[in-house]
N, CA, C and O of each residue as an XYZ file, in Angstrom:
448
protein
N     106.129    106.147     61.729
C     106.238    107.577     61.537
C     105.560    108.270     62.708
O     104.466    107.951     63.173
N     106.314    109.220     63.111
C     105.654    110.041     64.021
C     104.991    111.371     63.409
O     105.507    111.785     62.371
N     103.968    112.042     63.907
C     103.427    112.737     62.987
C     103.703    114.169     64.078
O     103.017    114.140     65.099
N     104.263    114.890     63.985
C     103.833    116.341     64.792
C     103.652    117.478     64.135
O     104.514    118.344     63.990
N     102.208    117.523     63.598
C     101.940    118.637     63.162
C     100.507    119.247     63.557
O      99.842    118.680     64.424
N     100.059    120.351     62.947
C      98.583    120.262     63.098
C      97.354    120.382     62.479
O      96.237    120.804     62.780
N      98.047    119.747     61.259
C      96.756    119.737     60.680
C      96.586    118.063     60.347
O      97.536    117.320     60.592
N      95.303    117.514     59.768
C      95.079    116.463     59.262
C      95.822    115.912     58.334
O      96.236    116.509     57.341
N      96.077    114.490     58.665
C      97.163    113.676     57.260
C      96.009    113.243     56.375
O      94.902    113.250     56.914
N      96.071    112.932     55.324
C      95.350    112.099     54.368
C      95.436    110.636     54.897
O      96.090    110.389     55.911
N      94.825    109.743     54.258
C      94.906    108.300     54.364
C      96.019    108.009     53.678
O      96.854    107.217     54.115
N      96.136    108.629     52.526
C      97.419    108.247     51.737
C      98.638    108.675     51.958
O      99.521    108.747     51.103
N      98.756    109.042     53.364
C     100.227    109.603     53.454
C     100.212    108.569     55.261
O     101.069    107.686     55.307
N      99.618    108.670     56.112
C      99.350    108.141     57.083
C      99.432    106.390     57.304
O      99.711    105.760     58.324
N      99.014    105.823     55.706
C      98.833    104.703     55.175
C      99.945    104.123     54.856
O      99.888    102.948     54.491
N     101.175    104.776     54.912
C     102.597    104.676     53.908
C     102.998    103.967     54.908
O     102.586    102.832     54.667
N     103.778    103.957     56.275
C     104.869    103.430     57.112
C     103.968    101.926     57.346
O     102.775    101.669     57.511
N     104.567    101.539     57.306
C     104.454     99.562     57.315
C     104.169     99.443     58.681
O     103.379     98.514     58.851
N     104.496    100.018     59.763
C     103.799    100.009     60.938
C     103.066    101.385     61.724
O     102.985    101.377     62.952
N     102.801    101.979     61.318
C     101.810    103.149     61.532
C     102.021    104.228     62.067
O     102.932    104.396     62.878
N     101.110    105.243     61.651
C     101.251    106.849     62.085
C     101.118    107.144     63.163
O     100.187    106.514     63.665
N     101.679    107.945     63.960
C     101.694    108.055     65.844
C     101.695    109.287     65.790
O     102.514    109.888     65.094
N     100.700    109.951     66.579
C     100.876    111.444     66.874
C     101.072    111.351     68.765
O     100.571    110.685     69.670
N     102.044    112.386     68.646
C     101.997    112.732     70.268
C     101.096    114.001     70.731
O     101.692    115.076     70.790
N      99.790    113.980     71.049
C      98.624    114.956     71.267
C      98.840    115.620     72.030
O      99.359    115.050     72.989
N      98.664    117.019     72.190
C      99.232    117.860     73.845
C      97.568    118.130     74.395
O      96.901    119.154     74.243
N      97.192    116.909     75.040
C      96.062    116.422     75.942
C      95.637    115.118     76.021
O      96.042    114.161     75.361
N      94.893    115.143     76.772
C      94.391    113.992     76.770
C      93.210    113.242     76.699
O      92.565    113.159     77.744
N      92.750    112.635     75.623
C      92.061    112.241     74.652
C      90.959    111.325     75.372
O      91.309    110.708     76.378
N      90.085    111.247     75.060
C      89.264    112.022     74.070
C      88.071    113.162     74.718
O      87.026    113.555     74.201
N      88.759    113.544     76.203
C      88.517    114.942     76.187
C      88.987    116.124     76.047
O      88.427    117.201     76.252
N      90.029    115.903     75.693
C      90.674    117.553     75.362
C      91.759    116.851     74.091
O      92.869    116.328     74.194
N      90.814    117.129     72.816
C      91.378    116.561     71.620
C      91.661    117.867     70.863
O      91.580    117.577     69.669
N      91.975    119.247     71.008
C      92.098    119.878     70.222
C      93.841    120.391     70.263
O      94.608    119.578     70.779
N      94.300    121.398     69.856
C      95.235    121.727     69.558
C      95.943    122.253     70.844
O      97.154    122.079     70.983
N      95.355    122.757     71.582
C      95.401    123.197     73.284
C      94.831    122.753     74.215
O      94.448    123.475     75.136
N      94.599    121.140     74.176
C      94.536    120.175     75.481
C      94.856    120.918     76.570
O      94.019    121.653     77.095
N      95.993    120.813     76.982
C      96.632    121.345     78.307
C      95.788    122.353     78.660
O      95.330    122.302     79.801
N      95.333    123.656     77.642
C      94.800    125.040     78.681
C      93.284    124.874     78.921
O      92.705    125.400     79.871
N      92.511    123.882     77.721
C      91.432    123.347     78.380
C      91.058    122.849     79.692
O      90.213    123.105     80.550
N      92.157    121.917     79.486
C      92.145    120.999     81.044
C      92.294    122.287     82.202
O      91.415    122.578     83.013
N      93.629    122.978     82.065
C      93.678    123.989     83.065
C      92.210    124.998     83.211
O      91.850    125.254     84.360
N      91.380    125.559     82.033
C      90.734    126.281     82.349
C      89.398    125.550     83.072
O      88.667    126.232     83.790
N      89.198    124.511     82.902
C      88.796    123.659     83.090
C      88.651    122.932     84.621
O      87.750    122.240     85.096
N      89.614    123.282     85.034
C      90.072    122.950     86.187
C      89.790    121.789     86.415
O      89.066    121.496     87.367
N      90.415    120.678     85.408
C      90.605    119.632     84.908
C      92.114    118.830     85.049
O      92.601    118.284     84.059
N      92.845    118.814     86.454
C      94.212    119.229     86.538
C      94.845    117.409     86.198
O      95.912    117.184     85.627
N      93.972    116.412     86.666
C      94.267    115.173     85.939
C      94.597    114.963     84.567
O      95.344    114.034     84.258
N      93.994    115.925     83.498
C      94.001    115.441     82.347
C      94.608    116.442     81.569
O      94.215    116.602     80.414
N      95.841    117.396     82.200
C      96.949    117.999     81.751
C      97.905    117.054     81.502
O      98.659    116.492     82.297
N      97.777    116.913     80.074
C      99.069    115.536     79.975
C      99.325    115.360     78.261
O      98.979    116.266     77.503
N      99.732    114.561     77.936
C      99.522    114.051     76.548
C      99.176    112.713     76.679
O      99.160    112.036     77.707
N      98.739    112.210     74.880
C      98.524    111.122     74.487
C      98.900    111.173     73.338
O      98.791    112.001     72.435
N      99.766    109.352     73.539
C     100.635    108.743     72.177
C      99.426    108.080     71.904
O      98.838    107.395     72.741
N      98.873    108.348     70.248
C      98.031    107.827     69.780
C      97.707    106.856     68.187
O      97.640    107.778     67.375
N      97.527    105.788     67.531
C      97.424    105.335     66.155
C      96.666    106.136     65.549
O      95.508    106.266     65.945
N      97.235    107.002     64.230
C      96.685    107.664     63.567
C      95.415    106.364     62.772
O      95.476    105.140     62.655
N      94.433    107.323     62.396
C      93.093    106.397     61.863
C      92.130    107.488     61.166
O      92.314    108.690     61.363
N      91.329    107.114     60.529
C      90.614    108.029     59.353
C      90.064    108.863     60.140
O      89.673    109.897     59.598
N      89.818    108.710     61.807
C      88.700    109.639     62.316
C      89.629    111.014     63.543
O      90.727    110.959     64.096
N      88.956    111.687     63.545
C      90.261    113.354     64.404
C      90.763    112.582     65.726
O      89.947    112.634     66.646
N      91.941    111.883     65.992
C      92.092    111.802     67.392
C      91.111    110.857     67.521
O      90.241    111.456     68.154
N      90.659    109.590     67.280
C      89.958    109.031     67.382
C      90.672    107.104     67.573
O      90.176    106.060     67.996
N      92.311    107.567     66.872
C      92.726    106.104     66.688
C      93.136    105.375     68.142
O      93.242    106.050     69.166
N      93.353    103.934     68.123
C      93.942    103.401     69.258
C      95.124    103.971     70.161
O      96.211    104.178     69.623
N      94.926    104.257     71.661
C      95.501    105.002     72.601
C      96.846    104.382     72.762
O      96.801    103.163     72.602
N      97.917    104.811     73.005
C      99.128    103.769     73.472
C      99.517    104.026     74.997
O     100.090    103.334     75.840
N      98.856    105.572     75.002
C      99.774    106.294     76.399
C      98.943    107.676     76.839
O      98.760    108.477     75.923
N      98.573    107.926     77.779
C      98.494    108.824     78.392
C      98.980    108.947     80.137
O      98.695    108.443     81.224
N      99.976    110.066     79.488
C     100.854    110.687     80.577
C     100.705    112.168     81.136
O      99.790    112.943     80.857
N     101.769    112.406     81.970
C     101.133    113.933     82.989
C     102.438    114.121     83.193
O     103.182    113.552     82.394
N     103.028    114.896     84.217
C     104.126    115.273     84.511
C     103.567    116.144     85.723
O     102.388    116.498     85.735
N     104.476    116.485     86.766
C     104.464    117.511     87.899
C     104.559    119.025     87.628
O     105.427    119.785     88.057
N     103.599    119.299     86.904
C     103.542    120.723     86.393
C     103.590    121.609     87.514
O     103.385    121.322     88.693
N     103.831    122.524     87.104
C     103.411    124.409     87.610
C     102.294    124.619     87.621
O     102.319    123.440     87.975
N     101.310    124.904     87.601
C     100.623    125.933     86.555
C     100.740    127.497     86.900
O     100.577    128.344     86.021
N     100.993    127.786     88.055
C     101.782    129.140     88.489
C     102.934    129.695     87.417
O     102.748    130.718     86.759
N     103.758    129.149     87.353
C     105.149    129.607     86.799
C     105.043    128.530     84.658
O     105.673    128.608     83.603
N     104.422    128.107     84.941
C     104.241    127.685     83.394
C     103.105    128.333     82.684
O     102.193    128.769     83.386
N     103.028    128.462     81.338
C     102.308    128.463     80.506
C     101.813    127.210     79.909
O     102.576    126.244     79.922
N     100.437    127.071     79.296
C      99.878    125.655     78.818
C     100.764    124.947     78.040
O     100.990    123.742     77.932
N     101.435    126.389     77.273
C     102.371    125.770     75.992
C     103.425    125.092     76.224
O     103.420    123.961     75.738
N     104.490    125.453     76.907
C     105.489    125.337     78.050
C     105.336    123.576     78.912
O     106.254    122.772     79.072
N     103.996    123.433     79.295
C     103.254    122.345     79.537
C     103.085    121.395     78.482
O     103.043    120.250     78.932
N     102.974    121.462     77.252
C     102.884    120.501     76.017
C     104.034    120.260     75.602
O     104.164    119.296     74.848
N     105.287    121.112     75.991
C     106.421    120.566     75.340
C     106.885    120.094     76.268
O     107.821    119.375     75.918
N     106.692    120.097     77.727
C     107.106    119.421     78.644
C     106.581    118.319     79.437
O     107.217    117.713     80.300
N     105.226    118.074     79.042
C     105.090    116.568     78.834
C     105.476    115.407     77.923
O     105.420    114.183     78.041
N     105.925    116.319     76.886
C     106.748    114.667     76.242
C     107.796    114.957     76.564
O     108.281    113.868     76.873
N     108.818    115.971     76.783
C     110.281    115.813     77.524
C     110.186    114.487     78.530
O     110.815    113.429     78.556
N     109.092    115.041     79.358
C     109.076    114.266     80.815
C     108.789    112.410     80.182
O     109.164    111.374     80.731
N     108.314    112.510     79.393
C     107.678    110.949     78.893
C     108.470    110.291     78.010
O     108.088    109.181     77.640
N     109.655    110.801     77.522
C     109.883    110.464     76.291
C     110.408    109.046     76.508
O     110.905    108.549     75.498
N     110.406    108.335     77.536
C     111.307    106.957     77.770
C     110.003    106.212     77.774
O     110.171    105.326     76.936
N     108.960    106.114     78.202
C     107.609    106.002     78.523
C     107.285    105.620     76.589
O     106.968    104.540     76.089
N     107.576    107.274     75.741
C     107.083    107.125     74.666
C     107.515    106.203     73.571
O     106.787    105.893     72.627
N     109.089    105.663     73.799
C     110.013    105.295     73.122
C     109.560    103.665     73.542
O     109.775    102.774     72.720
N     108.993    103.380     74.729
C     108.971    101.739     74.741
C     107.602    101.894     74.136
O     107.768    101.508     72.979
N     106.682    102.150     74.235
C     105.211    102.127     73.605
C     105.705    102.136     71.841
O     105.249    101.164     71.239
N     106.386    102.902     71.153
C     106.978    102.866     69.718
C     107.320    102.070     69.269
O     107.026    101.771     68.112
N     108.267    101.251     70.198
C     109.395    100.661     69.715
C     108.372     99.228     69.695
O     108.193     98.438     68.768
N     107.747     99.230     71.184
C     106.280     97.991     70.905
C     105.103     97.677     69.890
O     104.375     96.706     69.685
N     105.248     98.937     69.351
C     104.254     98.854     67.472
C     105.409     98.621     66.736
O     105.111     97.961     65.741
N     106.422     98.836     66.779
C     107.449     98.867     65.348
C     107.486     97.107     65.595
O     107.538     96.478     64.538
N     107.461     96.125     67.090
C     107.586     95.104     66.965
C     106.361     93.902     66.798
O     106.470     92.681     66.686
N     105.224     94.738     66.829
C     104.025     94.403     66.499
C     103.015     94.001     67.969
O     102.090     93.242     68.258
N     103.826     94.990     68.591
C     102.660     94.662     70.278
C     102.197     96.091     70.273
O     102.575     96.988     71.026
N     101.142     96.169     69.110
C     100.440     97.517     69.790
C      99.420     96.773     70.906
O      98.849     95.687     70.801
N      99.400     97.635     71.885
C      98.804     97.280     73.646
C      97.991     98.362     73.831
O      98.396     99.123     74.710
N      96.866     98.712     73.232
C      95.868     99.789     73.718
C      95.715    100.055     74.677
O      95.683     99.179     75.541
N      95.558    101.280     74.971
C      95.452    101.313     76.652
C      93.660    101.477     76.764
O      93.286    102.071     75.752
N      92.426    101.118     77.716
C      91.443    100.661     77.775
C      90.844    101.829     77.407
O      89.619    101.889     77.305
């Protein structure tokens, strides 16, 4: 299951798919774990860690095993942060789909 929302799952709903809950985060973890990664990083002037992360949902916020963190050739002139979160997983989504398809076959591969 992929999870895109924003608030917290329970254990008992997160717990259900036989191979596990995946959120795609718009930042990158575990410094810019909140809901607006991207404008952190930008205000931040943090321009490496404008990106997302495919992550294993786990009892703790953004805390579960990493699969992916990616970036894309942003703007930040002509984009907005937001604009930036939906267009890092556009840009990743082939990236995101082999990392998935590698838990659905039982190679989750943490990234360090």
């Amino acid at each position: 299951m992929v999870a895109r929302c924003k608030s917290l799952l329970k254990p008992g709903i997160f717990h259900l798919p036989s191979h596990g809950t995946y959120v795609l985060h718009p930042g990158i973890c575990p410094e810019y774990r909140n809901a607006h990664g991207c404008f952190w990083a930008l205000v931040n002037r943090d321009k490496q860690r404008v990106g997302m992360t495919l992550l294993r949902v786990d009892a703790g916020v953004d805390t579960g095993p990493v699969l992916l963190q990616s970036s894309y050739r942003f703007d930040e002139l002509r984009e907005s942060h937001t604009v930036m979160q939906y267009r890092v997983v556009l840009e990743n989504l082939d990236g995101i789909a082999d990392k998935l398809k590698a838990a659905w076959h039982g190679r989750l591969d943490p990234c360090p």
